[in-house]
Structure formats: structure tokens, C-alpha cells
Backbone as numpy.savetxt, mean C-alpha at the origin, in Angstrom:
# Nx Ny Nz CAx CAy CAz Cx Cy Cz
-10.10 -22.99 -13.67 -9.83 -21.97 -14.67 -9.38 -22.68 -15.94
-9.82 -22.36 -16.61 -9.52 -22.74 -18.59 -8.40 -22.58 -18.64
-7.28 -23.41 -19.63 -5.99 -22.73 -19.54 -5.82 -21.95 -20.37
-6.42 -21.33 -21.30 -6.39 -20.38 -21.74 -6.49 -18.94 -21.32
-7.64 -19.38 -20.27 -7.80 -17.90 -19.37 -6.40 -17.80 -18.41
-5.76 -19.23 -17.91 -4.60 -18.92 -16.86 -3.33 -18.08 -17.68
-3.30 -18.74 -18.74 -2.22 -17.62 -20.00 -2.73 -16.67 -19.73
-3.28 -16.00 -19.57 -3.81 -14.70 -19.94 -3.75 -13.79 -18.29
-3.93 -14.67 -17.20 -4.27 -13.84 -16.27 -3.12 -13.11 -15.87
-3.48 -12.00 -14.94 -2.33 -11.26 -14.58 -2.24 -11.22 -13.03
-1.95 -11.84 -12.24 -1.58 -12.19 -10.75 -1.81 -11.02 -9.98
-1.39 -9.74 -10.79 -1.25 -8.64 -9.80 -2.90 -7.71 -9.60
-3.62 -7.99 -10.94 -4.86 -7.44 -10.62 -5.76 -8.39 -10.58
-5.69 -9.78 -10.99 -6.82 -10.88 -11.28 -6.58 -11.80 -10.10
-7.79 -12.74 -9.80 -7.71 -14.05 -9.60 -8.75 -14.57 -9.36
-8.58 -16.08 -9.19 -10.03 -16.62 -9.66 -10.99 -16.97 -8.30
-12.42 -16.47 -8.77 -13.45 -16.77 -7.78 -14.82 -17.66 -8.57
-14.73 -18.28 -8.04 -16.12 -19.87 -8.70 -15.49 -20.06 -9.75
-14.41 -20.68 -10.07 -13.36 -21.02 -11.60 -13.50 -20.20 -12.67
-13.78 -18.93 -12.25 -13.71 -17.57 -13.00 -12.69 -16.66 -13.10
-11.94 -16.01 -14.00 -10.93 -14.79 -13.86 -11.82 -13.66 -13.26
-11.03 -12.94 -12.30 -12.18 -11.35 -11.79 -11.08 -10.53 -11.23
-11.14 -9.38 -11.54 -10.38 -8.59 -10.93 -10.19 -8.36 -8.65
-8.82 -8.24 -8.55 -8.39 -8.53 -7.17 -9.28 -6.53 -7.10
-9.96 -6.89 -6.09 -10.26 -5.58 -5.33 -9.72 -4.53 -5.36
-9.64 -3.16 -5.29 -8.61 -2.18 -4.68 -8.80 -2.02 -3.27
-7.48 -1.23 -2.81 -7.58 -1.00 -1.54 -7.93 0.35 -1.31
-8.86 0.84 -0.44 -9.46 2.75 -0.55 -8.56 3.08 0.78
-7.39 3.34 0.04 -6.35 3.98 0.78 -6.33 5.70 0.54
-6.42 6.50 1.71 -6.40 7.76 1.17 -5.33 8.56 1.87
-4.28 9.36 1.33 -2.91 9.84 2.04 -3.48 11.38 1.17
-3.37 12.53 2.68 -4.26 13.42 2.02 -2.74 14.82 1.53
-1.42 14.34 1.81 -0.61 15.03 0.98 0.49 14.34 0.80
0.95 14.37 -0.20 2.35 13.34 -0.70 3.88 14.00 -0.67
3.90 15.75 0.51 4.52 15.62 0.78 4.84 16.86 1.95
5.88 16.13 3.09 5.56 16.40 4.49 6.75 17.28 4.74
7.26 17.82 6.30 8.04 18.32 6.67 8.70 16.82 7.24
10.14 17.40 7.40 10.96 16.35 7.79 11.42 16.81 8.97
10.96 16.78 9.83 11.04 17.54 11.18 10.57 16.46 12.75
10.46 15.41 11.85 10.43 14.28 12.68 8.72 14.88 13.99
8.12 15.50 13.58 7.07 15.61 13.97 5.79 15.81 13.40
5.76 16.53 12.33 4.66 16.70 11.50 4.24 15.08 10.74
2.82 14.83 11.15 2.53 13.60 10.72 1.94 13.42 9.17
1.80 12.39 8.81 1.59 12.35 7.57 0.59 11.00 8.02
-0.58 11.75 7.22 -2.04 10.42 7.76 -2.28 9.35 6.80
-2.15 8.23 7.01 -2.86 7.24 5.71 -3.77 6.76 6.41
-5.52 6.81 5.88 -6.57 6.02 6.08 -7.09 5.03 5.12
-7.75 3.97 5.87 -8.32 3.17 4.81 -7.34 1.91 4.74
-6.34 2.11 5.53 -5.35 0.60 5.71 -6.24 -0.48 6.84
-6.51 -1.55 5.94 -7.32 -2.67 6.73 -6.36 -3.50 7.83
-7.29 -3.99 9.02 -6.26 -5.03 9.75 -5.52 -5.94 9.11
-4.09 -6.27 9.17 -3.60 -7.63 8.86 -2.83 -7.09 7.66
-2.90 -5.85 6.74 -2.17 -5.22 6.06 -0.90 -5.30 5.87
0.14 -5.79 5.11 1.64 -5.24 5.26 1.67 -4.02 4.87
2.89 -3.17 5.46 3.31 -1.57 5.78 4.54 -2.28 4.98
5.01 -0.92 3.83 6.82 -1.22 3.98 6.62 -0.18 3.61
7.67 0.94 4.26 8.11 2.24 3.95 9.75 2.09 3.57
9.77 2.48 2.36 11.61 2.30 2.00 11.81 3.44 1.76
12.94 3.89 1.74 13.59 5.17 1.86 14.93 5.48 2.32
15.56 6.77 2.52 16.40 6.91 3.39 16.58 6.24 5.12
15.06 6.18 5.33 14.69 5.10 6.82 13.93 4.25 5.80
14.32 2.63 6.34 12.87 1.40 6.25 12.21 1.47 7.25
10.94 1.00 7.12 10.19 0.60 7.89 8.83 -0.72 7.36
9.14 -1.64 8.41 7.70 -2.89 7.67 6.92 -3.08 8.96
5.80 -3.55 9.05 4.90 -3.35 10.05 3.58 -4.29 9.34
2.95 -4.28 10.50 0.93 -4.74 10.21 0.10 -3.94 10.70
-0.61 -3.64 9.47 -1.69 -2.60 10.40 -2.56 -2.90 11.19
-3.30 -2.49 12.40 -4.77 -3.19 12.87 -5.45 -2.45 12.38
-5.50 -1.93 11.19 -7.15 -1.56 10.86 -7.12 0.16 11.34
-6.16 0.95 12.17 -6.26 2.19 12.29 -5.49 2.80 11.35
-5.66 4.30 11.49 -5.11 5.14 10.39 -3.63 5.20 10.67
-2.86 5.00 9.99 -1.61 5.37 10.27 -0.65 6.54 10.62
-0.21 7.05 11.17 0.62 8.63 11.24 1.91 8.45 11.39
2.21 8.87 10.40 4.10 8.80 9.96 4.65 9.80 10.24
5.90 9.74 10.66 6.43 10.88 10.57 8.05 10.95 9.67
8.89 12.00 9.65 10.04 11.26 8.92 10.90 12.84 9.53
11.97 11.87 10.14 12.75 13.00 9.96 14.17 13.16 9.22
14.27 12.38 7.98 15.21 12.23 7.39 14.25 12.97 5.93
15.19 13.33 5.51 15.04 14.42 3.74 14.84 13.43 2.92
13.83 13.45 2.22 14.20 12.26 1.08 13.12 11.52 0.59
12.73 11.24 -0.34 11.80 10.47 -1.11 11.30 8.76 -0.22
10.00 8.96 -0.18 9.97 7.80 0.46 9.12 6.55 0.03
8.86 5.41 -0.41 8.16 4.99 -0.94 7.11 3.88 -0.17
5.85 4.20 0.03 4.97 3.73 0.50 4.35 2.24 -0.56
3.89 1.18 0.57 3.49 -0.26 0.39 2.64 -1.00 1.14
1.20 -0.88 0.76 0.34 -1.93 1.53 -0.05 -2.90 0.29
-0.27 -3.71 1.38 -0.87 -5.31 0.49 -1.19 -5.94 1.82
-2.56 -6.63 0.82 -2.95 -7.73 1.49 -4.39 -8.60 0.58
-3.96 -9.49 0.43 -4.43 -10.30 -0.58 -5.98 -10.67 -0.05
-6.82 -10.64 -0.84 -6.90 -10.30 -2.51 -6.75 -9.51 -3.00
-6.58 -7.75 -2.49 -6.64 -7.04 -2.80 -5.51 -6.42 -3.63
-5.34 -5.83 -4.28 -4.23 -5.21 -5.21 -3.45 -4.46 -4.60
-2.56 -4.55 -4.49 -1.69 -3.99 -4.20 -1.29 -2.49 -4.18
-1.03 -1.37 -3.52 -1.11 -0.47 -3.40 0.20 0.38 -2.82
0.29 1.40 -3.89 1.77 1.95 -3.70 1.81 3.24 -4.09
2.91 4.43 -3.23 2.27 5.82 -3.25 3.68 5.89 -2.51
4.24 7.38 -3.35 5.48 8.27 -2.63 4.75 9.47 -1.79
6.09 9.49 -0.96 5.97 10.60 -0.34 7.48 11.52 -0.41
7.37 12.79 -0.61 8.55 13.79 -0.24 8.74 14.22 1.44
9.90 13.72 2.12 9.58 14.85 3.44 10.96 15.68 2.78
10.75 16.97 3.26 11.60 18.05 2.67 11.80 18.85 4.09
């Protein structure tokens, strides 16, 4: 990479492929409501999390984990804003709240 282009790059969406800057992938994560019952049973689905994934759910509960590649089903039975986290490189990083109420 030119050092001009390395000034310039931005770690969180770029990096380099054949000594080129290119944008890091997205991840096709799909969470089909952002916000659940807190009843410690009603699930809350995320698809589209690849194997080998980091999970961090922070909140009133943490939670960190690896996905294998299946859909996830959360549940929460604590009130409270929760903040969702996958990554896994190259891909960009990907981040999404949830309410359980």
C-alpha cells in the first residue's frame, strides 16, 4: 500500500487486497424486531451470523459467545436496552440495539 493511501485508510471499513485499499465486506445480518418482551421467553431471532463470529450482548445482562453459522435466539429477561455485536474480520463490523420491555 502507498503511504499515502495508508494515511488515508480507515481500519474499520477498508483494507488492503493485491496492495490495494477496498472496502471490508458487510455482514447480512437480519434482526426482524429491535424490540422484545422481557419475559425471559419470547425469542428474539438474528440471521445471517457466519461461523467463527464474535457475539457480545452488553446490557443490564452480558453476554460473549461464537457463532456456528446458525441463527441465533435470544431471549432477555431483564428490562433494559441492550446492545448487540458481531465481528469477524474482514468483514465490518456490525452493531444493532435492542429494547426488551
Amino acid at each position: 500500500v502507498l503511504a499515502d493511501q495508508a494515511d488515508q485508510a480507515d481500519p474499520r471499513t477498508q483494507w488492503v487486497v493485491d496492495g490495494q485499499l477496498a472496502p471490508r465486506p458487510l455482514l447480512d445480518i437480519q434482526v426482524e424486531q429491535h424490540t422484545v418482551l422481557a419475559d425471559g421467553e419470547t425469542e428474539l431471532i438474528v440471521r445471517g451470523v457466519p461461523a467463527g463470529a464474535s457475539i457480545v450482548v452488553n446490557g443490564p445482562v452480558t453476554l460473549q459467545a461464537q457463532a456456528d453459522g446458525s441463527d441465533l435466539h435470544l431471549t432477555f429477561a431483564i428490562p433494559g436496552r441492550y446492545s448487540l455485536a458481531i465481528s469477524l474480520f474482514p468483514f465490518q463490523d456490525w452493531q444493532g440495539d435492542v429494547h426488551a420491555n
